[in-house]
mmJSON file of the N, C-alpha and C atoms, coordinates in Angstrom:
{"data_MODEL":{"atom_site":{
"group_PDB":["ATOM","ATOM","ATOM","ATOM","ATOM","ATOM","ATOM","ATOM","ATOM","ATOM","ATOM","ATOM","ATOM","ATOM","ATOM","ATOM","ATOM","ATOM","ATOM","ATOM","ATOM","ATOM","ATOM","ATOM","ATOM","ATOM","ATOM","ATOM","ATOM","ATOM","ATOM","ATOM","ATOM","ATOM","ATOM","ATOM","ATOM","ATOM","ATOM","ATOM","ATOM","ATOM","ATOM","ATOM","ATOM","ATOM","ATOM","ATOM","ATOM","ATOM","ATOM","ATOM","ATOM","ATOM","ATOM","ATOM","ATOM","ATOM","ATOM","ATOM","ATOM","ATOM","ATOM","ATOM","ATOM","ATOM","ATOM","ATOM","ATOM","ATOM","ATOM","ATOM","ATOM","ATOM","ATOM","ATOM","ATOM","ATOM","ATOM","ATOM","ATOM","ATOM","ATOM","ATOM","ATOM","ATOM","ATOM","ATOM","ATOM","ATOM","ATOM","ATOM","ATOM","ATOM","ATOM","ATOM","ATOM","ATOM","ATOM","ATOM","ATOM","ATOM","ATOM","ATOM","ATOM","ATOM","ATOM","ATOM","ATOM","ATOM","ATOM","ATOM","ATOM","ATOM","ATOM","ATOM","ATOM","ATOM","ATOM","ATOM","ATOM","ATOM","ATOM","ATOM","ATOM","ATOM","ATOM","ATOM","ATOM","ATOM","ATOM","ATOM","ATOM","ATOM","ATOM","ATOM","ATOM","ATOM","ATOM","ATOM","ATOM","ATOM","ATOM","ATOM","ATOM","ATOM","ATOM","ATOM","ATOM","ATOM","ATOM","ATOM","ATOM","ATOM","ATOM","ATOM","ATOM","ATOM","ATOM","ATOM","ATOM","ATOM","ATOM","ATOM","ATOM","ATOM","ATOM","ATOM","ATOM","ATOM","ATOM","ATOM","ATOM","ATOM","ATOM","ATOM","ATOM","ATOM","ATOM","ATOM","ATOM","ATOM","ATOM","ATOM","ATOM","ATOM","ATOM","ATOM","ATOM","ATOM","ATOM","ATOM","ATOM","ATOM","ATOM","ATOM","ATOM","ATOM","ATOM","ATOM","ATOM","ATOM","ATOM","ATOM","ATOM","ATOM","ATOM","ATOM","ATOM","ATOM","ATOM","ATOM","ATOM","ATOM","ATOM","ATOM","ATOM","ATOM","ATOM","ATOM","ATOM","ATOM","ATOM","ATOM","ATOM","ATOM","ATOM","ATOM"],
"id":[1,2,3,4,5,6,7,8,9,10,11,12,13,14,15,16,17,18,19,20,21,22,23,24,25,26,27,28,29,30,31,32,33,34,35,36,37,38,39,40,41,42,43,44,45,46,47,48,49,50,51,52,53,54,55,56,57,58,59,60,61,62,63,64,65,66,67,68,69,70,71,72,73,74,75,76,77,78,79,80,81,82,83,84,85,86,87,88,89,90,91,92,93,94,95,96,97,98,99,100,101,102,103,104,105,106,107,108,109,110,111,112,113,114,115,116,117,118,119,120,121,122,123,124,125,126,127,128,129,130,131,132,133,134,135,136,137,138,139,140,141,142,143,144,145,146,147,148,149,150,151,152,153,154,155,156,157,158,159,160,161,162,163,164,165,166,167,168,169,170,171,172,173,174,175,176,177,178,179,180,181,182,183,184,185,186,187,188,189,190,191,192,193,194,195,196,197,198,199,200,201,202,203,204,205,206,207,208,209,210,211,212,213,214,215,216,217,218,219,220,221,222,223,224,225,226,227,228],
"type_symbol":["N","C","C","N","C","C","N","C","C","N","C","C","N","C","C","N","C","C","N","C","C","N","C","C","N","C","C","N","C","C","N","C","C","N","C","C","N","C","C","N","C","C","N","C","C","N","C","C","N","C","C","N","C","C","N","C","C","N","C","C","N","C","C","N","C","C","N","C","C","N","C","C","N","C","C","N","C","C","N","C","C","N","C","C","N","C","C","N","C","C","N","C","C","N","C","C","N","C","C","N","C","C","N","C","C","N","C","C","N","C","C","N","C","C","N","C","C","N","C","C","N","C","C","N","C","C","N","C","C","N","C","C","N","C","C","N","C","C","N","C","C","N","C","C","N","C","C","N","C","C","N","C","C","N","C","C","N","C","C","N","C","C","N","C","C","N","C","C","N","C","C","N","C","C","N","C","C","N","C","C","N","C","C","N","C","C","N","C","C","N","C","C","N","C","C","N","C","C","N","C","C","N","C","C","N","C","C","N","C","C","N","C","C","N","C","C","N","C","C","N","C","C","N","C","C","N","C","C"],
"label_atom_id":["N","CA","C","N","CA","C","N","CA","C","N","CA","C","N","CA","C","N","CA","C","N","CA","C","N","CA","C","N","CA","C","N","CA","C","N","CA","C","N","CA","C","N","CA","C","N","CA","C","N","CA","C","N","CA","C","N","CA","C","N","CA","C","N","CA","C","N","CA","C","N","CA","C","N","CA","C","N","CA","C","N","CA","C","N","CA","C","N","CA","C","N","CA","C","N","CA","C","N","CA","C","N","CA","C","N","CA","C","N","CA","C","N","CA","C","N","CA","C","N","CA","C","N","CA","C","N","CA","C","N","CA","C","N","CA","C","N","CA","C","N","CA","C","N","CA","C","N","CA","C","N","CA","C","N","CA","C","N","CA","C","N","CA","C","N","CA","C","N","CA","C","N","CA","C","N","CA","C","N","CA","C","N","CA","C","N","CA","C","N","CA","C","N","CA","C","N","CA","C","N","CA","C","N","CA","C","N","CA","C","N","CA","C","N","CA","C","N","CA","C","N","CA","C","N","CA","C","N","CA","C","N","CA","C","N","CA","C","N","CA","C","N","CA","C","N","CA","C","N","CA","C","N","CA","C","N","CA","C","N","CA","C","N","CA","C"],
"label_alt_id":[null,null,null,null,null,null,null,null,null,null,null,null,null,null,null,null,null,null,null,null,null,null,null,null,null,null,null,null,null,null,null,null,null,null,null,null,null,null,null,null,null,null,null,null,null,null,null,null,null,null,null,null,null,null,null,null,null,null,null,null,null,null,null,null,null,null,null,null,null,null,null,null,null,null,null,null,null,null,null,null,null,null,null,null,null,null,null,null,null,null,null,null,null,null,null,null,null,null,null,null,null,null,null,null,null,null,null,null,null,null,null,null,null,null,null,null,null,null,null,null,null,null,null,null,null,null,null,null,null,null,null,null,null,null,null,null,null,null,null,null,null,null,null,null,null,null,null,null,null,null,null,null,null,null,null,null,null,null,null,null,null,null,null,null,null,null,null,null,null,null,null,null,null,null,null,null,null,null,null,null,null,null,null,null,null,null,null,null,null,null,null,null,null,null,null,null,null,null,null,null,null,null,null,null,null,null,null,null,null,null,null,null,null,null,null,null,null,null,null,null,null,null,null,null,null,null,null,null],
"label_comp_id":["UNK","UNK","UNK","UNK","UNK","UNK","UNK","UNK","UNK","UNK","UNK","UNK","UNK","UNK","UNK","UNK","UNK","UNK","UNK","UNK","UNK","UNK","UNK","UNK","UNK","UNK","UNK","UNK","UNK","UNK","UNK","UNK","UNK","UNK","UNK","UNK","UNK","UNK","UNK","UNK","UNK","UNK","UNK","UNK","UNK","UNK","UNK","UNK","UNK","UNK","UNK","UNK","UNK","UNK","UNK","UNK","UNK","UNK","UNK","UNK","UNK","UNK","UNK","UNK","UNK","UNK","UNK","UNK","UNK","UNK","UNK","UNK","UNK","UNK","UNK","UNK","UNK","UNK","UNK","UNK","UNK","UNK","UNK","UNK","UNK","UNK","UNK","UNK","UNK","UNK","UNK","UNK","UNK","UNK","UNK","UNK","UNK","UNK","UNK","UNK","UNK","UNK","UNK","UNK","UNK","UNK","UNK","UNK","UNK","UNK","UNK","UNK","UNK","UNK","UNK","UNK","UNK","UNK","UNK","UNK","UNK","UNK","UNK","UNK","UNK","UNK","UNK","UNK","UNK","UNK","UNK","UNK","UNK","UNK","UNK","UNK","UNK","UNK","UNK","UNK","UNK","UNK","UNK","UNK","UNK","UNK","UNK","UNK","UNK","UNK","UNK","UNK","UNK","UNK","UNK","UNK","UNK","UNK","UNK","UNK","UNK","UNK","UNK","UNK","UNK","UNK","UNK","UNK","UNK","UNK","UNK","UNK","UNK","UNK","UNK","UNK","UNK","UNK","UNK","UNK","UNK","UNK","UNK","UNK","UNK","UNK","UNK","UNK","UNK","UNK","UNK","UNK","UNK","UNK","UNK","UNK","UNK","UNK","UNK","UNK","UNK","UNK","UNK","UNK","UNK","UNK","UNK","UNK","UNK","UNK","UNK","UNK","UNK","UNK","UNK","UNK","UNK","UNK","UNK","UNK","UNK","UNK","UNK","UNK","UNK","UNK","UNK","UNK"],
"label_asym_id":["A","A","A","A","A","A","A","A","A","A","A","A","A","A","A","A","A","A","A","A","A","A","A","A","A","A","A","A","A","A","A","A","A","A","A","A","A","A","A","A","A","A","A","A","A","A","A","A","A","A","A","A","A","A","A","A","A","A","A","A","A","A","A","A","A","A","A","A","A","A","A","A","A","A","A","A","A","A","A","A","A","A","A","A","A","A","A","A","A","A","A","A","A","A","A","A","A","A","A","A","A","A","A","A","A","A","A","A","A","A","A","A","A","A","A","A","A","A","A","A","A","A","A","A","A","A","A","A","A","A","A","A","A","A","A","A","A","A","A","A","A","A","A","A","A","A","A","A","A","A","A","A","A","A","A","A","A","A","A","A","A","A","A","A","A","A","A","A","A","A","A","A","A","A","A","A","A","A","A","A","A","A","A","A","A","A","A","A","A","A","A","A","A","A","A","A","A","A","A","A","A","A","A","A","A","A","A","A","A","A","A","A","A","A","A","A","A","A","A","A","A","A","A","A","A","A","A","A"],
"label_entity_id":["1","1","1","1","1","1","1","1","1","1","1","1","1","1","1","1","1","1","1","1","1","1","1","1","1","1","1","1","1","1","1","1","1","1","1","1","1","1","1","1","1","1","1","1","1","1","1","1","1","1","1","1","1","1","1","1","1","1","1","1","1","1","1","1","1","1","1","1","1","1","1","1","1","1","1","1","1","1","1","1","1","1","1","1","1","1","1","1","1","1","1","1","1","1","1","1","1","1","1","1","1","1","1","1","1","1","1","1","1","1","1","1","1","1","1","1","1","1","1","1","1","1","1","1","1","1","1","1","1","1","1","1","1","1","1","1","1","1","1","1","1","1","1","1","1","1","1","1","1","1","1","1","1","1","1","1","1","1","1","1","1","1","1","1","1","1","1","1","1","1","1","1","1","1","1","1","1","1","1","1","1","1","1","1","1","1","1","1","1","1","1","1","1","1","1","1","1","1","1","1","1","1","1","1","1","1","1","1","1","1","1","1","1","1","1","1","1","1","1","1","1","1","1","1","1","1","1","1"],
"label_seq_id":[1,1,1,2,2,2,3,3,3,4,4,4,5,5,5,6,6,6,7,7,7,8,8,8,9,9,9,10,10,10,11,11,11,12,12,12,13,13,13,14,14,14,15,15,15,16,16,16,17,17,17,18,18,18,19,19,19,20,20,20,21,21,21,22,22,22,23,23,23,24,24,24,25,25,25,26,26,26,27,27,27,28,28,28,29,29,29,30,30,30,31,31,31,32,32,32,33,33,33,34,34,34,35,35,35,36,36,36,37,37,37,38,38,38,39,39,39,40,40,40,41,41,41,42,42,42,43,43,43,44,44,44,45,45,45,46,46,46,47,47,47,48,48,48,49,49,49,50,50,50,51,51,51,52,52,52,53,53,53,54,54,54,55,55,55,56,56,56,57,57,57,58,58,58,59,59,59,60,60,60,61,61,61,62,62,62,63,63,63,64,64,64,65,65,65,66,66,66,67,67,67,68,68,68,69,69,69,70,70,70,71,71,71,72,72,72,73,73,73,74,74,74,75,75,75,76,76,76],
"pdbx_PDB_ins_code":[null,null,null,null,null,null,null,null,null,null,null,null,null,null,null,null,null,null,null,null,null,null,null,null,null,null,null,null,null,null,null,null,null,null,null,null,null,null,null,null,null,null,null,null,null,null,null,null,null,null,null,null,null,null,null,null,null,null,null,null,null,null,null,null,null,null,null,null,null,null,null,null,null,null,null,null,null,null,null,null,null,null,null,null,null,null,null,null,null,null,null,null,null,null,null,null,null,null,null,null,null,null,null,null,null,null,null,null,null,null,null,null,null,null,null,null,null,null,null,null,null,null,null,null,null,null,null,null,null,null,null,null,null,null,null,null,null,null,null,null,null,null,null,null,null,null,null,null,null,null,null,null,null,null,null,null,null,null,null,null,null,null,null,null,null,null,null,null,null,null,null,null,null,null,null,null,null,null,null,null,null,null,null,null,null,null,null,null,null,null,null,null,null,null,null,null,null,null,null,null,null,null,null,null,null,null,null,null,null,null,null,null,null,null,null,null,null,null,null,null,null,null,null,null,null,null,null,null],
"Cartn_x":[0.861,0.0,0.901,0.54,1.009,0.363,0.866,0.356,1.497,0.547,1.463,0.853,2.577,2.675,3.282,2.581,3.327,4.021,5.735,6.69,7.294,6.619,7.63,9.127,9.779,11.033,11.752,12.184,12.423,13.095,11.481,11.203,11.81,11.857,12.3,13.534,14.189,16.055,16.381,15.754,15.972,15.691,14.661,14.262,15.056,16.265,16.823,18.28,18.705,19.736,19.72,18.767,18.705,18.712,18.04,18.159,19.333,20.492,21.527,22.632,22.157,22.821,22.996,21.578,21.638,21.522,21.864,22.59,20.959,20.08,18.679,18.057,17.466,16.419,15.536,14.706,13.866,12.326,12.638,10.825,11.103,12.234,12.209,12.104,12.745,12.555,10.987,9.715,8.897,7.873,7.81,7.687,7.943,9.106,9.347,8.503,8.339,7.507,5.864,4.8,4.612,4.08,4.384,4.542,4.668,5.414,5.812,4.231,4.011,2.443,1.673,1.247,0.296,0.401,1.399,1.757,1.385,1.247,1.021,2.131,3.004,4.624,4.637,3.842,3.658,5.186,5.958,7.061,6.975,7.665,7.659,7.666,6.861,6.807,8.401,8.996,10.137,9.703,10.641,10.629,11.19,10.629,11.024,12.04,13.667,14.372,13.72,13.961,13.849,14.844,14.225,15.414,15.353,16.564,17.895,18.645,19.075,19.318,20.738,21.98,22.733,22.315,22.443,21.962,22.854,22.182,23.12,22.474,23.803,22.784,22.568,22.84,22.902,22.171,21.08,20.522,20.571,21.469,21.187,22.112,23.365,24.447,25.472,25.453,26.435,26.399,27.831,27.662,28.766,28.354,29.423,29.527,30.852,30.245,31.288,31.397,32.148,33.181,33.847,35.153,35.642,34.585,35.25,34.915,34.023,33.922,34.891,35.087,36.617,37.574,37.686,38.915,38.648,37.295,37.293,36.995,36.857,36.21,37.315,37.621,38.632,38.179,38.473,37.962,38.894,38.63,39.418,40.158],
"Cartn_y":[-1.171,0.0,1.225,2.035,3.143,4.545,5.287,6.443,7.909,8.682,10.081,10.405,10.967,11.716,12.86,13.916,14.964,15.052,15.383,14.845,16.285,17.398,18.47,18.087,19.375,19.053,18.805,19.829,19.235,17.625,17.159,16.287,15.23,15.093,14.433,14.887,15.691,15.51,14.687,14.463,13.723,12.48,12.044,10.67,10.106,10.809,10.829,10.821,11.445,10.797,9.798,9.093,8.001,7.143,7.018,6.127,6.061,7.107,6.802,6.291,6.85,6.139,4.91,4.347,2.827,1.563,2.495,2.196,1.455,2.317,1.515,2.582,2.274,3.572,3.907,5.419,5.81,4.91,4.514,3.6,2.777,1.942,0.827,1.503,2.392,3.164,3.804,4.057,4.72,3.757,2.297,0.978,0.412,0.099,-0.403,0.972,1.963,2.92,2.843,2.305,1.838,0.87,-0.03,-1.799,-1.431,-0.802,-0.61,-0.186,0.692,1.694,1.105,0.042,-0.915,-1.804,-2.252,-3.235,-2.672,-2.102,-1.243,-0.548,-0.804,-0.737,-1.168,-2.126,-2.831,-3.34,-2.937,-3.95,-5.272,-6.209,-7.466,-7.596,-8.242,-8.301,-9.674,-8.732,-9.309,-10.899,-11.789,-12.124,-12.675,-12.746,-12.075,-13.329,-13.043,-13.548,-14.5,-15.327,-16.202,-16.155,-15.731,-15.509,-16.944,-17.162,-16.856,-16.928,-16.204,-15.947,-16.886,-17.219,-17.968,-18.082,-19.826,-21.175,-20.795,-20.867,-20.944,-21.823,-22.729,-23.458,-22.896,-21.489,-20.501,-19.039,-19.336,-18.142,-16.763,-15.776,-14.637,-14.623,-15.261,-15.527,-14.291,-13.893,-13.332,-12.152,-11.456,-9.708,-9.48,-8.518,-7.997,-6.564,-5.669,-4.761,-3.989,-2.818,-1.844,-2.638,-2.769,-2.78,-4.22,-5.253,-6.442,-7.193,-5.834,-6.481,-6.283,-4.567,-4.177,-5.268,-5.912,-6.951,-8.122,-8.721,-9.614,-9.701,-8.783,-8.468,-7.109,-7.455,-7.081,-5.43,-4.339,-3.142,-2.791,-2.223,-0.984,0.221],
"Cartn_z":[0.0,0.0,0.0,-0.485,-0.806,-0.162,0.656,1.192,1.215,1.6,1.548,3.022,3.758,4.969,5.115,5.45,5.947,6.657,6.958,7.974,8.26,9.345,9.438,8.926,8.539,8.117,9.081,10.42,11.936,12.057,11.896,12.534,11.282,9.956,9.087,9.06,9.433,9.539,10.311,11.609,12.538,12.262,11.463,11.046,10.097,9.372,8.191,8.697,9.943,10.21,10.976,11.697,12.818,11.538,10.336,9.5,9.128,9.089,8.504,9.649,10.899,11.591,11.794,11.724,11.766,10.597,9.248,8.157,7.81,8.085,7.258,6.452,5.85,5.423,5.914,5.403,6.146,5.917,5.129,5.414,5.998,6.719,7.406,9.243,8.888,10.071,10.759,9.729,9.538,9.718,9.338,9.122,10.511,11.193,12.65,13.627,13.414,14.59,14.138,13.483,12.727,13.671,13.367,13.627,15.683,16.359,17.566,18.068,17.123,18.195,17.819,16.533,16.691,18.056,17.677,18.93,20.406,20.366,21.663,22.672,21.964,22.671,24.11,24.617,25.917,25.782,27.107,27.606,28.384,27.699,27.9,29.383,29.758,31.308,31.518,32.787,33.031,34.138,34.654,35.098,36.287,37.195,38.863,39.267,39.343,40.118,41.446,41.82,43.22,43.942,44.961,46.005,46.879,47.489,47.253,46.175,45.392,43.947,43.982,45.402,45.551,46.553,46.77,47.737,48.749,50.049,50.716,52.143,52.833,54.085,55.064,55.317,56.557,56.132,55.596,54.694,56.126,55.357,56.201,57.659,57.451,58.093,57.622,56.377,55.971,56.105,56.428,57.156,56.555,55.574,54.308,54.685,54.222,53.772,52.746,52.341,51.328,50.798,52.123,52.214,52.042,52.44,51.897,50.611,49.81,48.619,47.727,48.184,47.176,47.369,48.605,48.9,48.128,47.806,46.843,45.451,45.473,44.103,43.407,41.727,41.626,40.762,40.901,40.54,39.912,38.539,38.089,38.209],
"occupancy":[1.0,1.0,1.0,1.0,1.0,1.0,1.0,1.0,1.0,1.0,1.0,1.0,1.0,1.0,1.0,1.0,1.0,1.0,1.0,1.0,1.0,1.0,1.0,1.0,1.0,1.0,1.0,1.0,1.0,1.0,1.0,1.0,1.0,1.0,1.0,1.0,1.0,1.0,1.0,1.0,1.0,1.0,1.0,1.0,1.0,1.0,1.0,1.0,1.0,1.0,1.0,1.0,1.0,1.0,1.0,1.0,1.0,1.0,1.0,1.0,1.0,1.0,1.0,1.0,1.0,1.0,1.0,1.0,1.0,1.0,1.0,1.0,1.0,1.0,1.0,1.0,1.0,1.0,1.0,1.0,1.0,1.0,1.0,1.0,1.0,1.0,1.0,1.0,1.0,1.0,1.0,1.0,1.0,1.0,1.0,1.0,1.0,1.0,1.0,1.0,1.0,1.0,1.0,1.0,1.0,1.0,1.0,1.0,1.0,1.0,1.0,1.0,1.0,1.0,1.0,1.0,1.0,1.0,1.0,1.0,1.0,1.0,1.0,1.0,1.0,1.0,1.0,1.0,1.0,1.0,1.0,1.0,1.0,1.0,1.0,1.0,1.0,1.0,1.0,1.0,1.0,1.0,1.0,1.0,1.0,1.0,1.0,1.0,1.0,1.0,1.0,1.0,1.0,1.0,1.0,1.0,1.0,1.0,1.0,1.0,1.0,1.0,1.0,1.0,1.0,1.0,1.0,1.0,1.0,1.0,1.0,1.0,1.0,1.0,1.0,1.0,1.0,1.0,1.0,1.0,1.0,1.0,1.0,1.0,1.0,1.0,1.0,1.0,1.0,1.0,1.0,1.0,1.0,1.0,1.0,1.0,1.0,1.0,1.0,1.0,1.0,1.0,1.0,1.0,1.0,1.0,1.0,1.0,1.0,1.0,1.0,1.0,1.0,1.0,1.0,1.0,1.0,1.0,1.0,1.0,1.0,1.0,1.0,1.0,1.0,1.0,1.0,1.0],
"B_iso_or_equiv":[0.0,0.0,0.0,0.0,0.0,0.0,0.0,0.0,0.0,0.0,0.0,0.0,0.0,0.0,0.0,0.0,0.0,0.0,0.0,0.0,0.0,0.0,0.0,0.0,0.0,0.0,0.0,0.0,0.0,0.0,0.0,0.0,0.0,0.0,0.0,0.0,0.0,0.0,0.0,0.0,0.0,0.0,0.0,0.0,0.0,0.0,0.0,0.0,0.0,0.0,0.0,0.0,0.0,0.0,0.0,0.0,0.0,0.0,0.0,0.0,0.0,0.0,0.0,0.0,0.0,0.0,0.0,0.0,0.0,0.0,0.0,0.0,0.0,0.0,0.0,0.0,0.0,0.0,0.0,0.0,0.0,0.0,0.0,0.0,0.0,0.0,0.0,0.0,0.0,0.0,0.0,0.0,0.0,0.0,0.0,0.0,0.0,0.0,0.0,0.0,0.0,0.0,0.0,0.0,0.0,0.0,0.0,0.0,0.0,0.0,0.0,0.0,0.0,0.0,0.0,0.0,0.0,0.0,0.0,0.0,0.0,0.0,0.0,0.0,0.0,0.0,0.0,0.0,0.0,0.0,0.0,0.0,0.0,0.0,0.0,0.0,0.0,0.0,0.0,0.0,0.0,0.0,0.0,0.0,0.0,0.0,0.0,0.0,0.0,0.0,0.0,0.0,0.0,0.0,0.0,0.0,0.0,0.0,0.0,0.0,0.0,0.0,0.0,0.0,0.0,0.0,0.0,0.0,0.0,0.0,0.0,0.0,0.0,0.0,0.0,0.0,0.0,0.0,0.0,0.0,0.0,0.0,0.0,0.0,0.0,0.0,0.0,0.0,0.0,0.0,0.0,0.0,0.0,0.0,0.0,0.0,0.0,0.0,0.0,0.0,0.0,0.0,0.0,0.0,0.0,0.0,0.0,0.0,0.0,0.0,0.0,0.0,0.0,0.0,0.0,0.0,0.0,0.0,0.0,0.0,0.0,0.0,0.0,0.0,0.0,0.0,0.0,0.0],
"pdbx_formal_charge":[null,null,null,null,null,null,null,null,null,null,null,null,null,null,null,null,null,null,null,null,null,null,null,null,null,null,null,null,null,null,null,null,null,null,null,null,null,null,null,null,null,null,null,null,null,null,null,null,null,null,null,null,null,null,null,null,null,null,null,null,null,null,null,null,null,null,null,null,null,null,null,null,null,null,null,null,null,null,null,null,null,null,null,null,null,null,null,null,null,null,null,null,null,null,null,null,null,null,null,null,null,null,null,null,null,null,null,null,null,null,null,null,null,null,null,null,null,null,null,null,null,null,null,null,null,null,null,null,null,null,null,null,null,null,null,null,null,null,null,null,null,null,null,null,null,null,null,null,null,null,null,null,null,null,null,null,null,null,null,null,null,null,null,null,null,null,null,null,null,null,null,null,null,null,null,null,null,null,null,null,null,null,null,null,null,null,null,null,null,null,null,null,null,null,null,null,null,null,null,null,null,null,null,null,null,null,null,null,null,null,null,null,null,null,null,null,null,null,null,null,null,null,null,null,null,null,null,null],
"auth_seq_id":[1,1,1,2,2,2,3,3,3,4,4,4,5,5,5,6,6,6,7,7,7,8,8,8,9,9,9,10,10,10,11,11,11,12,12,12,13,13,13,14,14,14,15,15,15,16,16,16,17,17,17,18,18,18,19,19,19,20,20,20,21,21,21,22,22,22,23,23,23,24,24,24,25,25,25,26,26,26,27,27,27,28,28,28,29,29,29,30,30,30,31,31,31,32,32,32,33,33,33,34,34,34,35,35,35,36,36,36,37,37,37,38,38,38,39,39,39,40,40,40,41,41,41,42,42,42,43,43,43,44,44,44,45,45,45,46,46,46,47,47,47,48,48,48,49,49,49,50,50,50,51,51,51,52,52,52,53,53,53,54,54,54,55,55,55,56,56,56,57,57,57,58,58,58,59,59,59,60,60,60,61,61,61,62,62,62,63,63,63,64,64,64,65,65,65,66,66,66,67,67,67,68,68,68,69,69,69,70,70,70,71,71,71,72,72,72,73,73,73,74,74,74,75,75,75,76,76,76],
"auth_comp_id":["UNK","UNK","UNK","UNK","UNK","UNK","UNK","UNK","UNK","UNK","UNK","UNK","UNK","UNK","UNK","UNK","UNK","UNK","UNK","UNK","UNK","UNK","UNK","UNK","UNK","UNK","UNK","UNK","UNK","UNK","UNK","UNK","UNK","UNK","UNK","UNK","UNK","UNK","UNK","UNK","UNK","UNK","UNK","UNK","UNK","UNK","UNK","UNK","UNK","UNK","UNK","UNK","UNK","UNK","UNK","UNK","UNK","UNK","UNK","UNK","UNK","UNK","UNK","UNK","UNK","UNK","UNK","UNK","UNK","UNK","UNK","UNK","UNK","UNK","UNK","UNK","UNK","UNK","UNK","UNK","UNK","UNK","UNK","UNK","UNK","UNK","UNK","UNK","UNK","UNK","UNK","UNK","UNK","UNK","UNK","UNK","UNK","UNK","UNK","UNK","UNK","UNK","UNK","UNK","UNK","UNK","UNK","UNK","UNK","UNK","UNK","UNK","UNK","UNK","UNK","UNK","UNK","UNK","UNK","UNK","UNK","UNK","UNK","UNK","UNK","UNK","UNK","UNK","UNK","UNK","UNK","UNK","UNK","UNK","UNK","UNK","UNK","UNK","UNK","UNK","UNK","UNK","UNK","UNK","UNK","UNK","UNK","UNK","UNK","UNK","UNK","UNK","UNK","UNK","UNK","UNK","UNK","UNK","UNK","UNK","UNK","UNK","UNK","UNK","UNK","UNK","UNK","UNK","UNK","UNK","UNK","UNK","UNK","UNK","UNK","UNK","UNK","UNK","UNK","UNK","UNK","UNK","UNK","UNK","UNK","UNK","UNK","UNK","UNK","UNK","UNK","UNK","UNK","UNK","UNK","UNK","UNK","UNK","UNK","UNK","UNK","UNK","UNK","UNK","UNK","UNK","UNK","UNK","UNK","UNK","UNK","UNK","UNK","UNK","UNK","UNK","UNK","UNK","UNK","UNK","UNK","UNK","UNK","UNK","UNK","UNK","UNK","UNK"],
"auth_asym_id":["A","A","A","A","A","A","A","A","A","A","A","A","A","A","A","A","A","A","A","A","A","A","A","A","A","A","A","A","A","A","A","A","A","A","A","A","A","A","A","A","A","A","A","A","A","A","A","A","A","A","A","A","A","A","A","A","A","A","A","A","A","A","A","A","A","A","A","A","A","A","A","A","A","A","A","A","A","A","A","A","A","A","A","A","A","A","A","A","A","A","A","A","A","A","A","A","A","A","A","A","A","A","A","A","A","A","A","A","A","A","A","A","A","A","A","A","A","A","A","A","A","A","A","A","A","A","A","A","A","A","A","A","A","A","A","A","A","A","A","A","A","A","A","A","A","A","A","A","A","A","A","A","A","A","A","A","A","A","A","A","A","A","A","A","A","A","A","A","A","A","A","A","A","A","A","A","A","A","A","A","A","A","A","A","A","A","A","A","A","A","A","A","A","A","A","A","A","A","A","A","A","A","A","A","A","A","A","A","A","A","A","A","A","A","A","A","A","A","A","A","A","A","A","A","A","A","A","A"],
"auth_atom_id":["N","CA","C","N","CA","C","N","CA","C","N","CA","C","N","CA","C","N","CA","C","N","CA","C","N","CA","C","N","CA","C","N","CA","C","N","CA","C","N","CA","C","N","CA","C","N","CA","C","N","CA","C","N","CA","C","N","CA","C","N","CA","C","N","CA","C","N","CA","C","N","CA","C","N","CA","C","N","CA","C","N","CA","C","N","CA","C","N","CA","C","N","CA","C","N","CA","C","N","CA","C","N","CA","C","N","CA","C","N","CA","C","N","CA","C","N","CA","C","N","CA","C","N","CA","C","N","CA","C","N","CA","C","N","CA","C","N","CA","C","N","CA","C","N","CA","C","N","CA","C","N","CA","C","N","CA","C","N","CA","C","N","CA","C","N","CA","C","N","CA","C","N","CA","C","N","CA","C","N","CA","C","N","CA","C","N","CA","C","N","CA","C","N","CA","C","N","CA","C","N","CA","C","N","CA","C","N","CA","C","N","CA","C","N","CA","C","N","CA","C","N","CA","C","N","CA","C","N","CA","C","N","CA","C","N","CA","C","N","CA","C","N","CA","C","N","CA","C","N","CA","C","N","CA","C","N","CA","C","N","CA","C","N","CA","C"],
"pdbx_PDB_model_num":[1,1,1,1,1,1,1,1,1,1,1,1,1,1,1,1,1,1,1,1,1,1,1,1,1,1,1,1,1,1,1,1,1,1,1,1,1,1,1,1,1,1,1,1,1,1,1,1,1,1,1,1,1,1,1,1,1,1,1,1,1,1,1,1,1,1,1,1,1,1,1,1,1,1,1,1,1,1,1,1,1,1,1,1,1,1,1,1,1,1,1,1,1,1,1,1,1,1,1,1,1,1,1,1,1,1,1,1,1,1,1,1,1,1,1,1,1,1,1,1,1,1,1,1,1,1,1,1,1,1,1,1,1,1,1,1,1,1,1,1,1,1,1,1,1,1,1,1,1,1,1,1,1,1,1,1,1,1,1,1,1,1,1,1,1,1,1,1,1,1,1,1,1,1,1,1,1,1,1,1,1,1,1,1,1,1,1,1,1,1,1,1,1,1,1,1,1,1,1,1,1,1,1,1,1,1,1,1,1,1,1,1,1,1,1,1,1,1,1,1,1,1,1,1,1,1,1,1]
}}}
């Protein structure tokens, strides 16, 4: 199908370099936003970690803090 859109100019420079940024063209670009707001742009519902995320046989034994993570853990 074939249609005509009015695209402030603004707003089509901007659509015209994000297309070139991401080395697509502008109808694929125009096409995926498009396709997104049909969709409803609902985010994928995540899914919830279980805690204890690491097993442990003394859950809630452990007393950490700042300073002994820098000591195990190796930082930049």
């Amino acid at each position: 199908m074939r249609t005509t859109v009015d695209i402030p100019d603004p707003l089509y420079r901007q659509l015209k370099a994000r297309a070139a940024t991401e080395r697509r063209s502008v109808k694929e670009l125009i096409l995926k936003g498009v396709q997104v707001e049909l969709r409803g742009a609902q985010p994928k519902p995540r899914r919830r970690a279980k805690l204890p995320i690491v097993p442990s046989k003394k859950p809630g034994t452990l007393h950490i803090n700042n300073a002994h993570i820098y000591e195990v853990v190796p930082f930049p």
